[in-house]
C-alpha positions in Angstrom: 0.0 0.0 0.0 3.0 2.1 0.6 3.8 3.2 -3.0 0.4 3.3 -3.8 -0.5 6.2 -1.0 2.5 8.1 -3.2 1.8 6.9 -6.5 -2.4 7.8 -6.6 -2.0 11.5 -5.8 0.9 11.7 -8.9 -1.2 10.2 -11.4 -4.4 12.6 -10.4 -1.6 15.8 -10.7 -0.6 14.6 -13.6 -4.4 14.7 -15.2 -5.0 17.9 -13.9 -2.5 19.3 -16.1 -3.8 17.6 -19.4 -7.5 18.0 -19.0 -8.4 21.2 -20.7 -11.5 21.5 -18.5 -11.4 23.8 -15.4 -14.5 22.3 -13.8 -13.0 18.7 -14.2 -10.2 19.4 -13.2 -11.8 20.5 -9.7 -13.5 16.8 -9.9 -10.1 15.2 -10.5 -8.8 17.3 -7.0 -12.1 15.9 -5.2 -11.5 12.3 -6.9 -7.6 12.0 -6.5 -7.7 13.1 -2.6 -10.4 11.0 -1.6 -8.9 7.9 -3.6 -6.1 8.5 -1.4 -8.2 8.5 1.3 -9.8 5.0 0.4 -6.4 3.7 0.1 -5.5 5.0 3.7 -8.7 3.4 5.0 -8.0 0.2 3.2 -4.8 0.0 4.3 -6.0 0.5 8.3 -8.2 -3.1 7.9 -4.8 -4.7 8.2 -1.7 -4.4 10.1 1.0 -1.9 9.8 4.0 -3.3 7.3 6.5 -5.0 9.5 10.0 -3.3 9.1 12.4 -6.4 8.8 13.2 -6.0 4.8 15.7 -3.4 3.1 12.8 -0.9 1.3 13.0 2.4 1.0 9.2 3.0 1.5 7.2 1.0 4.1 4.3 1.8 7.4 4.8 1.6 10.8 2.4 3.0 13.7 3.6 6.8 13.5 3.7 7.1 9.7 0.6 5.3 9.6 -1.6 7.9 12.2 0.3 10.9 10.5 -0.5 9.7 6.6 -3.7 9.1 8.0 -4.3 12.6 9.1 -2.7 13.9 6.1 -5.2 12.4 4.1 -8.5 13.4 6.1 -7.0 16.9 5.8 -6.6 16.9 2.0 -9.8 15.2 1.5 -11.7 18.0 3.8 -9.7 20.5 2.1 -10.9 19.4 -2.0 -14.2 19.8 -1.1 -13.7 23.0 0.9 -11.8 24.5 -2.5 -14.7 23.3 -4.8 -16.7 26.5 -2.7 -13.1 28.5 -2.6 -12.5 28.2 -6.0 -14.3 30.8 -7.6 -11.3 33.5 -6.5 -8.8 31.9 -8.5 -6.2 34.1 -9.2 -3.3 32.2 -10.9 -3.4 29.3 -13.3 -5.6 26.8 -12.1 -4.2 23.8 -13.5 -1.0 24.3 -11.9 -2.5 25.0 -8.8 -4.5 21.7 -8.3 -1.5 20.1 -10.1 0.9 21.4 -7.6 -1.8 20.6 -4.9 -1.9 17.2 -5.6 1.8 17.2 -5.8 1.9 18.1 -2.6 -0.1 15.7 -1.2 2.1 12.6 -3.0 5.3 14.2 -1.4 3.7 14.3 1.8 3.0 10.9 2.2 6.2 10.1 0.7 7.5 11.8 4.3 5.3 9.2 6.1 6.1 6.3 4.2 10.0 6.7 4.1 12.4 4.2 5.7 15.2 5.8 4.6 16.5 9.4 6.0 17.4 10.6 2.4 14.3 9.4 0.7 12.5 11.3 3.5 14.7 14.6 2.9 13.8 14.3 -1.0 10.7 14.2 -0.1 10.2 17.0 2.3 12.7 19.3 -0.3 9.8 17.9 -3.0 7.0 19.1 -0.5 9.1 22.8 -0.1 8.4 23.0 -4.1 5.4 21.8 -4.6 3.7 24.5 -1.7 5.7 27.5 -3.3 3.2 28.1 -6.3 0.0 27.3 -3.9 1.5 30.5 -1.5 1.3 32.8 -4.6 -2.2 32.2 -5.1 -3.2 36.0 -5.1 -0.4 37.2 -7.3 1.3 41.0 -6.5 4.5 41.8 -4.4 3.5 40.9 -1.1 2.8 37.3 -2.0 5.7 36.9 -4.3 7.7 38.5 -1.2 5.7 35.5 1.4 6.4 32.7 -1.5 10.1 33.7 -1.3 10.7 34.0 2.3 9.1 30.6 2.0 11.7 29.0 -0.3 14.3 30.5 1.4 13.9 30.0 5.0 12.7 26.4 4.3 15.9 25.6 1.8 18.3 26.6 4.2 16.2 24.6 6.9 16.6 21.4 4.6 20.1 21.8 3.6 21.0 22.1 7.8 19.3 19.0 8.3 20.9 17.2 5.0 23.8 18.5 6.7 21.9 16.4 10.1 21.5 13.5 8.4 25.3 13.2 7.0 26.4 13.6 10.5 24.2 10.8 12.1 25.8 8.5 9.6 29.3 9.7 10.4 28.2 9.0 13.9 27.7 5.2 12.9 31.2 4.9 11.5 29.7 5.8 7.9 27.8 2.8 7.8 25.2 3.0 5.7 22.6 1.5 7.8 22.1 4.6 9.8 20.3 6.0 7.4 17.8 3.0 7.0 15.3 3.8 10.1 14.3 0.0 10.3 18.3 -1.0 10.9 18.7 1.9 13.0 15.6 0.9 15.3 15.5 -2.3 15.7 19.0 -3.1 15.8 20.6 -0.1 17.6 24.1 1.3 16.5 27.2 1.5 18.1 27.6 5.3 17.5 29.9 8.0 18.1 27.5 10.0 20.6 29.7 13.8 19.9 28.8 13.3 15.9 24.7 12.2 16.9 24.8 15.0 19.1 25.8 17.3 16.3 23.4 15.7 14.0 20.4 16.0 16.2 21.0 19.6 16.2 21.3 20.2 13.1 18.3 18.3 12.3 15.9 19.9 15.5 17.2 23.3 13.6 16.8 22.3 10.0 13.3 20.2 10.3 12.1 22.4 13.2 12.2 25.7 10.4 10.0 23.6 8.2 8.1 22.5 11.5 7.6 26.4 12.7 9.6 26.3 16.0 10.7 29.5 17.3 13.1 31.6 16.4 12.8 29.8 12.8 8.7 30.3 12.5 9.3 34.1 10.8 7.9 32.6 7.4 4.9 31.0 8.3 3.2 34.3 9.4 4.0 35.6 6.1 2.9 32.7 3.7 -0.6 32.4 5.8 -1.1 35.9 5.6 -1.1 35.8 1.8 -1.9 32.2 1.0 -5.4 31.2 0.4 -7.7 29.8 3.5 -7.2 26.1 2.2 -3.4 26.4 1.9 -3.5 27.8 4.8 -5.3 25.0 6.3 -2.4 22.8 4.2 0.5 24.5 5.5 -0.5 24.3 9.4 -2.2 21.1 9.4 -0.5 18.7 7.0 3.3 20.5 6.1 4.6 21.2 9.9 3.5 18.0 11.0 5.7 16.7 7.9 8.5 18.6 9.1 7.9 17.0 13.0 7.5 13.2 11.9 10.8 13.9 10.4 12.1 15.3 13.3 11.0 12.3 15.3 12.6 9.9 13.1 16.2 11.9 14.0 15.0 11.9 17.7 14.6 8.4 18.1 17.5 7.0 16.7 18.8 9.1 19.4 16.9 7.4 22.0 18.0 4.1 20.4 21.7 5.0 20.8 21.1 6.4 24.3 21.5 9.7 23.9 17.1 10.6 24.1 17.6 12.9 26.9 20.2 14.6 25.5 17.9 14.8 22.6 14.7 15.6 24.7 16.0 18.6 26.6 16.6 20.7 23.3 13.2 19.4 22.1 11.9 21.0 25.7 14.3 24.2 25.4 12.3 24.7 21.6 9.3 23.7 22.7 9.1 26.3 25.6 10.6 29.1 23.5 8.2 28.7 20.5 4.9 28.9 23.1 6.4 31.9 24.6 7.2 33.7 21.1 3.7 32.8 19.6 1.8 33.8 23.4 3.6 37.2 23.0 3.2 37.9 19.3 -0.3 37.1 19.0 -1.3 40.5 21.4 -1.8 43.2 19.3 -1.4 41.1 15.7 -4.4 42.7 13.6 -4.8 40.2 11.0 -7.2 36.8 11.6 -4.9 34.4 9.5 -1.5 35.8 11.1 -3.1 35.1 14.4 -4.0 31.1 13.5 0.0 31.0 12.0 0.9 31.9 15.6 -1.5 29.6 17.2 0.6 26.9 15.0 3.6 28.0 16.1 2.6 27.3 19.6 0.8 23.7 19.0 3.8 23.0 17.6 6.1 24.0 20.5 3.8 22.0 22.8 3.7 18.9 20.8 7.8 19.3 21.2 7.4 20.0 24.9 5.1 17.0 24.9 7.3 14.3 22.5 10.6 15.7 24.8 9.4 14.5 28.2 9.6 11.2 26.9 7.2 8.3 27.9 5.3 10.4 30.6 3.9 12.8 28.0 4.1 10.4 24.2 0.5 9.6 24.2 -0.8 13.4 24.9 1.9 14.8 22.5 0.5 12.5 19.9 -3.4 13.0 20.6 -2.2 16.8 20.6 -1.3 16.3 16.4 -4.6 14.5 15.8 -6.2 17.1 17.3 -4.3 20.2 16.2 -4.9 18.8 12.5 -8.8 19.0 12.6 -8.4 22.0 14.4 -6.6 24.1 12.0 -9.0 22.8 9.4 -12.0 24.5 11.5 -10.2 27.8 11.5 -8.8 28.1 8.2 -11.8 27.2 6.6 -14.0 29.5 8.7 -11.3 32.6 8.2 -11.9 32.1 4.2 -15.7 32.4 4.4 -15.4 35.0 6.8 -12.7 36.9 4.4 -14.7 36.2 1.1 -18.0 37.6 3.2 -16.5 40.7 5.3 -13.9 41.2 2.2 -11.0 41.2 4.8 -8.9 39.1 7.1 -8.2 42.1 9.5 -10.3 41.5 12.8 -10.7 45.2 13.0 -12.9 44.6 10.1 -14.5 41.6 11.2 -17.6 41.5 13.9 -20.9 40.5 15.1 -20.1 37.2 12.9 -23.0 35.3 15.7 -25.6 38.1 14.6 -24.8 38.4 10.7 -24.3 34.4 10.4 -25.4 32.7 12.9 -24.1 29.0 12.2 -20.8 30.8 11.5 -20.6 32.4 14.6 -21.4 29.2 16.1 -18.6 27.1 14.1 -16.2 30.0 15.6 -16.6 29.7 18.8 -16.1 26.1 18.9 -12.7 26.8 17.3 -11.8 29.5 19.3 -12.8 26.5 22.0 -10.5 24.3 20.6 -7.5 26.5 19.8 -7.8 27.1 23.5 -8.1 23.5 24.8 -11.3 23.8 26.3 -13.2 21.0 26.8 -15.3 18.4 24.8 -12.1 19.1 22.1 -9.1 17.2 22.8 -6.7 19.7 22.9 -8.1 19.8 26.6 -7.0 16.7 27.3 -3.5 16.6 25.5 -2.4 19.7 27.1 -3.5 18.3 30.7 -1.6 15.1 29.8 1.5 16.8 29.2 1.2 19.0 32.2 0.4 15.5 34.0 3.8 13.8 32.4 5.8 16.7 33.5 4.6 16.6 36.9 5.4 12.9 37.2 8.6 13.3 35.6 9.4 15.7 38.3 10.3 18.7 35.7 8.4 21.6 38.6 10.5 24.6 36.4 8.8 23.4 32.9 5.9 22.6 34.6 5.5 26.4 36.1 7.3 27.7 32.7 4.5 25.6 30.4 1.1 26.3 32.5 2.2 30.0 32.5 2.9 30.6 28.6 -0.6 28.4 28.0 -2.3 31.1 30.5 -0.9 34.2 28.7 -1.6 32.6 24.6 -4.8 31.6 25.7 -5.7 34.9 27.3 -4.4 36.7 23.8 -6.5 34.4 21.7 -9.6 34.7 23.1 -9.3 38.8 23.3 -8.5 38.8 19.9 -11.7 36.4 18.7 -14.3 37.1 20.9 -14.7 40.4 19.5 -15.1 38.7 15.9 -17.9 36.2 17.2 -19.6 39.1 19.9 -18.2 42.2 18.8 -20.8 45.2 17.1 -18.7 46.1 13.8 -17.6 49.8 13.7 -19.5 52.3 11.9 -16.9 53.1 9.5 -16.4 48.9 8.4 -19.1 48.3 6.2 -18.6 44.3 5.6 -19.7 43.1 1.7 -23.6 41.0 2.3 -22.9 37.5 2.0 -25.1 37.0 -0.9 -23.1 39.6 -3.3 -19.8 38.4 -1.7 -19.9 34.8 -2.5 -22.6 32.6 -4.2 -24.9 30.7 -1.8 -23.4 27.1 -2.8 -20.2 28.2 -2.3 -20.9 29.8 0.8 -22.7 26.4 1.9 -20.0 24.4 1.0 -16.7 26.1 3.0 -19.8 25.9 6.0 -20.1 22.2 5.5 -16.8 21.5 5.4 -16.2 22.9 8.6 -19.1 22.2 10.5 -17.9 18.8 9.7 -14.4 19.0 11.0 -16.1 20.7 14.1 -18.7 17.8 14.8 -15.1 15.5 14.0 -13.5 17.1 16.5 -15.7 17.7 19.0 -16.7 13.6 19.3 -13.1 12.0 19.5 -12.8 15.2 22.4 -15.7 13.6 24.1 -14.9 10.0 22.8 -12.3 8.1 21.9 -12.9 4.7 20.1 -10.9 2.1 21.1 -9.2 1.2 17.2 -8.0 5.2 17.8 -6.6 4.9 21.3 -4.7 2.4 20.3 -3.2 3.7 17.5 -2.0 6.8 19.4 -0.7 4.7 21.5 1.0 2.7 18.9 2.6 5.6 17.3 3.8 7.1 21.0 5.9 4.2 21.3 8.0 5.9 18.8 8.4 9.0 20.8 9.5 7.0 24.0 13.3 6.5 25.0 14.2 3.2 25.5 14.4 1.9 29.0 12.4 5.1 29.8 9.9 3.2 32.2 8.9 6.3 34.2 5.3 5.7 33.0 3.5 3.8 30.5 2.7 5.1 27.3 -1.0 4.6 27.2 -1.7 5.8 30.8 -3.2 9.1 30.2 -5.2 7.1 27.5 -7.2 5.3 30.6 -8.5 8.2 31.9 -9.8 10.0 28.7 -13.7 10.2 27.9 
C-alpha cells in the first residue's frame, strides 16, 4: 500500500494538467484526494508493514496515524476548495496540479524508511507549496512565496547537513540511514557526531516545522496564501517537518542519547509557546493570528514528545487534534474573508448576529485553539502538564502552565470580539449573498461544520481502534528503558 499512497495522488496531478476543462479538473482534486483517502482506510483493515526488509518505503504506527491525518485533511480541504475556488487568481491547472503534488510528497515523508528518501521528499513538498502561496499574485505574495523558499531551503540543507552527520556517527555505515536497521537493531555510534546531528536536524526540520526563532515565514505565507493552503501548511506540512524530526530523535533514543535529545526538544518547545503567546497581542490580522497559534501547538507537541514516555501519548493525541483544528479555522477565516472582504479582525464583527451557524462554528474553534473542553486539545495539554509533573520537571511545569495562560488569554481577546463584537461604523462588511454565491458559501460551512462535529466527538470519545493507535505511534516517541510511566496511561483516563 506504501507506493500506492505516493503513486495515486501523482497520477491525479498529472491529469490535472492535461485535462483542458477547469470544472473537471476540480472533480479530479475531489476524486484523487479522496482515492487516497480510500487507500489509507483500506490500508488500516490490516496491520502496519512489519519493518524487517531493506525498502525504501514501508508503514509503521507513526507514519501510519500521520499519513492518516494527512489524508482526512486533503480530502476536507478538495471539497472546501470546490466552494473556494471561484477567486482563483493564478493558473488553475498548476495550482490543483501542484496541490496534488503536494499531497504525493507528503505521504512520501510518512512512508519513508530511509532518512534521504525522506529529505527528497520534504525538499519535493518545499516546491510543490511554493506556487500554492502565490495564489493571489502581487509583491507581497511573491515576497511570502520567497521567504518561504528561502527560510525552508536553508532549513533542509542544515538538516541534509543532520542526516550526513548521524551517519558519520555510525562509523559511515550506511545502515544509519535506514530507520528500520537503526531501530530495531541499535548502532554502536559516536554520541559527539549524533549530538551534532540531532541539532542540526531539531534546527533544519524544526524551520520547516515552525519552531521559534525559525517560524518568521509562516506568518508571512498564511497571511497571503489562500484559506485552504493555509489550512495545508499548518495542518499537514509542519507535522511533515515534525515526523521527520522524530525519526532523528529516536535513533537518538536508540543510541542512548534521548535525553540529550529531549532537553533541546523542551528548550524549543518552551521558546516557541512563549514567542507565539507574545506575538499574538496586538497582531491585527485573523490568518496571522492562527499562524501563531501553530507556532505554539507545535512547540507544545515538542514540549510533549521531549518528556519522553510520561507525556508520548498526549503529544500524539495533541497532532490528531491540532490537525482538525486548523481545518476548522482556516476554513471558517476564508468564508469570513470572502463575506466581510478582509482578514483584519478590526474589520470583522458581530459574525454570531450576521451568520449565525458561523458564529457558532467560531466559537467552537476558538474552544478548541484554546483546549477547552469536549475538544481534545483539553486533554492533550493536561496530559502533558500530568507527564511533567510525574517526571518531576516543577521549572517546565511552572514555565509551560504560564505561557498556556498568557496565549490563551491573547486568543480569546482577539476572537471574541469577531464572534460578539458590534462592527464599527466606519467597516461596512460586503452582504454575503453579493460576496460569494450561496453554494459556495454552503460548501466552505459544511466542510467545517464537519471538522467541528469530528473534532468535538473524539474530544468527548475516543474509540478504542483510535486509542490504540496513538498509543502505537507514542511508542516511537519513548526512549528506551524510559519506564517512568506507561505510554498509554493518560489514554485510561480520557472520555
Amino acid at each position: 500500500m506504501a507506493p500506492i499512497l505516493v503513486a495515486l495522488p501523482l497520477a491525479f496531478a498529472l491529469l490535472c494538467l492535461a485535462v483542458p476543462w477547469a470544472r473537471l479538473r476540480v472533480v479530479l482534486l475531489v476524486l484523487g484526494t479522496w482515492a487516497h483517502l480510500g487507500a489509507v482506510a483500506w490500508m488500516w483493515v490490516g496491520r502496519p508493514v512489519e519493518w524487517v526488509q531493506v525498502s525504501f518505503v514501508g508503514l509503521d504506527a507513526l507514519g501510519q496515524l500521520f499519513v492518516t491525518l494527512l489524508s482526512v485533511l486533503f480530502a476536507a480541504t478538495s471539497v472546501y476548495f470546490a466552494g473556494y475556488e471561484g477567486r482563483t487568481a493564478v493558473s488553475q491547472r498548476a495550482f490543483l496540479a501542484c496541490m496534488l503534488a503536494l499531497l504525493g510528497a507528503m505521504s512520501l515523508v510518512c512512508v519513508s524508511r530511509h532518512l534521504g528518501v525522506l529529505w527528497v521528499a520534504l525538499e519535493a513538498s518545499t516546491l510543490a507549496a511554493a506556487p500554492l502561496i502565490y495564489f493571489h499574485l502581487g509583491s507581497r505574495a511573491l515576497a511570502a512565496t520567497w521567504k518561504f523558499l528561502l527560510m525552508n531551503s536553508v532549513g533542509i540543507a542544515l538538516a541534509l547537513l543532520g542526516i550526513f552527520c548521524v551517519a558519520v556517527a555510525a562509523g559511515g555505515r550506511g545502515e544509519a540511514l535506514w530507520l528500520n536497521r537503526a531501530i530495531v537493531r541499535p548502532l554502536d555510534v559516536d554520541p559527539t557526531w549524533l549530538r551534532v546531528g540531532f541539532l542540526l536536524a531539531l534546527v533544519g526540520f524544526g524551520t520547516k516545522m515552525g519552531l521559534a526563532p525559525m517560524h518568521a515565514w509562516l506568518p508571512d505565507a498564511h497571511g497571503e496564501a489562500p484559506a485552504p493552503v493555509s489550512a495545508l501548511l499548518s495542518g499537514a506540512v509542519l507535522n511533515a517537518a515534525l515526523l521527520a524530526l522524530l525519526r532523528v530523535y529516536h535513533i537518538c533514543a536508540e543510541a542512548g542519547q534521548g535525553a540529550f535529545a529531549g532537553q533541546w526538544l523542551i528548550v524549543f518547545g518552551l521558546v516557541s509557546v512563549g514567542v507565539a503567546a507574545v506575538f499574538m497581542f496586538g497582531e491585527a490580522d485573523f490568518k496571522r493570528l492562527l499562524a501563531l497559534s501553530s507556532v505554539e501547538n507545535m512547540g507544545i507537541i515538542a514540549v510533549g514528545a521531549g518528556l519522553g514516555a510520561v507525556a508520548a501519548y498526549p503529544s500524539m493525541l495533541h497532532v490528531m487534534h491540532n490537525t482538525l483544528n486548523k481545518g476548522i479555522v482556516f476554513f471558517l477565516a476564508g468564508l469570513l474573508g470572502h463575506v466581510f472582504a478582509t482578514t483584519r479582525m478590526a474589520g470583522i464583527r458581530g459574525v454570531m448576529a450576521r451568520m449565525p451557524f458561523a458564529g457558532v462554528l467560531l466559537a467552537a474553534g476558538l474552544c478548541a485553539l484554546c483546549a477547552l473542553p469536549p475538544f481534545g486539545t483539553f486533554f492533550s495539554e493536561l496530559g502533558i502538564l500530568m507527564g511533567a509533573a510525574q517526571a518531576g520537571r516543577w521549572v517546565v511545569l511552572a514555565i509551560f502552565t504560564a505561557l498556556l495562560a498568557v496565549a490563551f488569554v491573547n486568543l480569546a481577546s482577539a476572537v471574541v470580539p469577531m464572534i460578539f463584537g458590534r462592527p464599527p461604523e466606519e467597516v461596512t462588511p460586503a452582504p454575503a449573498a453579493a460576496s460569494i454565491a450561496g453554494w459556495r458559501r454552503h460548501t466552505m460551512l459544511t466542510v467545517a461544520g464537519l471538522l467541528v462535529l469530528l473534532a468535538a466527538g473524539l474530544g468527548a470519545y475516543q474509540p478504542e481502534a483510535v486509542r490504540n493507535a496513538l498509543a502505537q505511534a507514542a511508542e516511537s516517541v519513548c526512549r528506551p528503558g524510559d519506564d517512568t510511566a506507561p505510554v498509554a496511561t493518560f489514554a485510561e483516563v480520557q472520555p
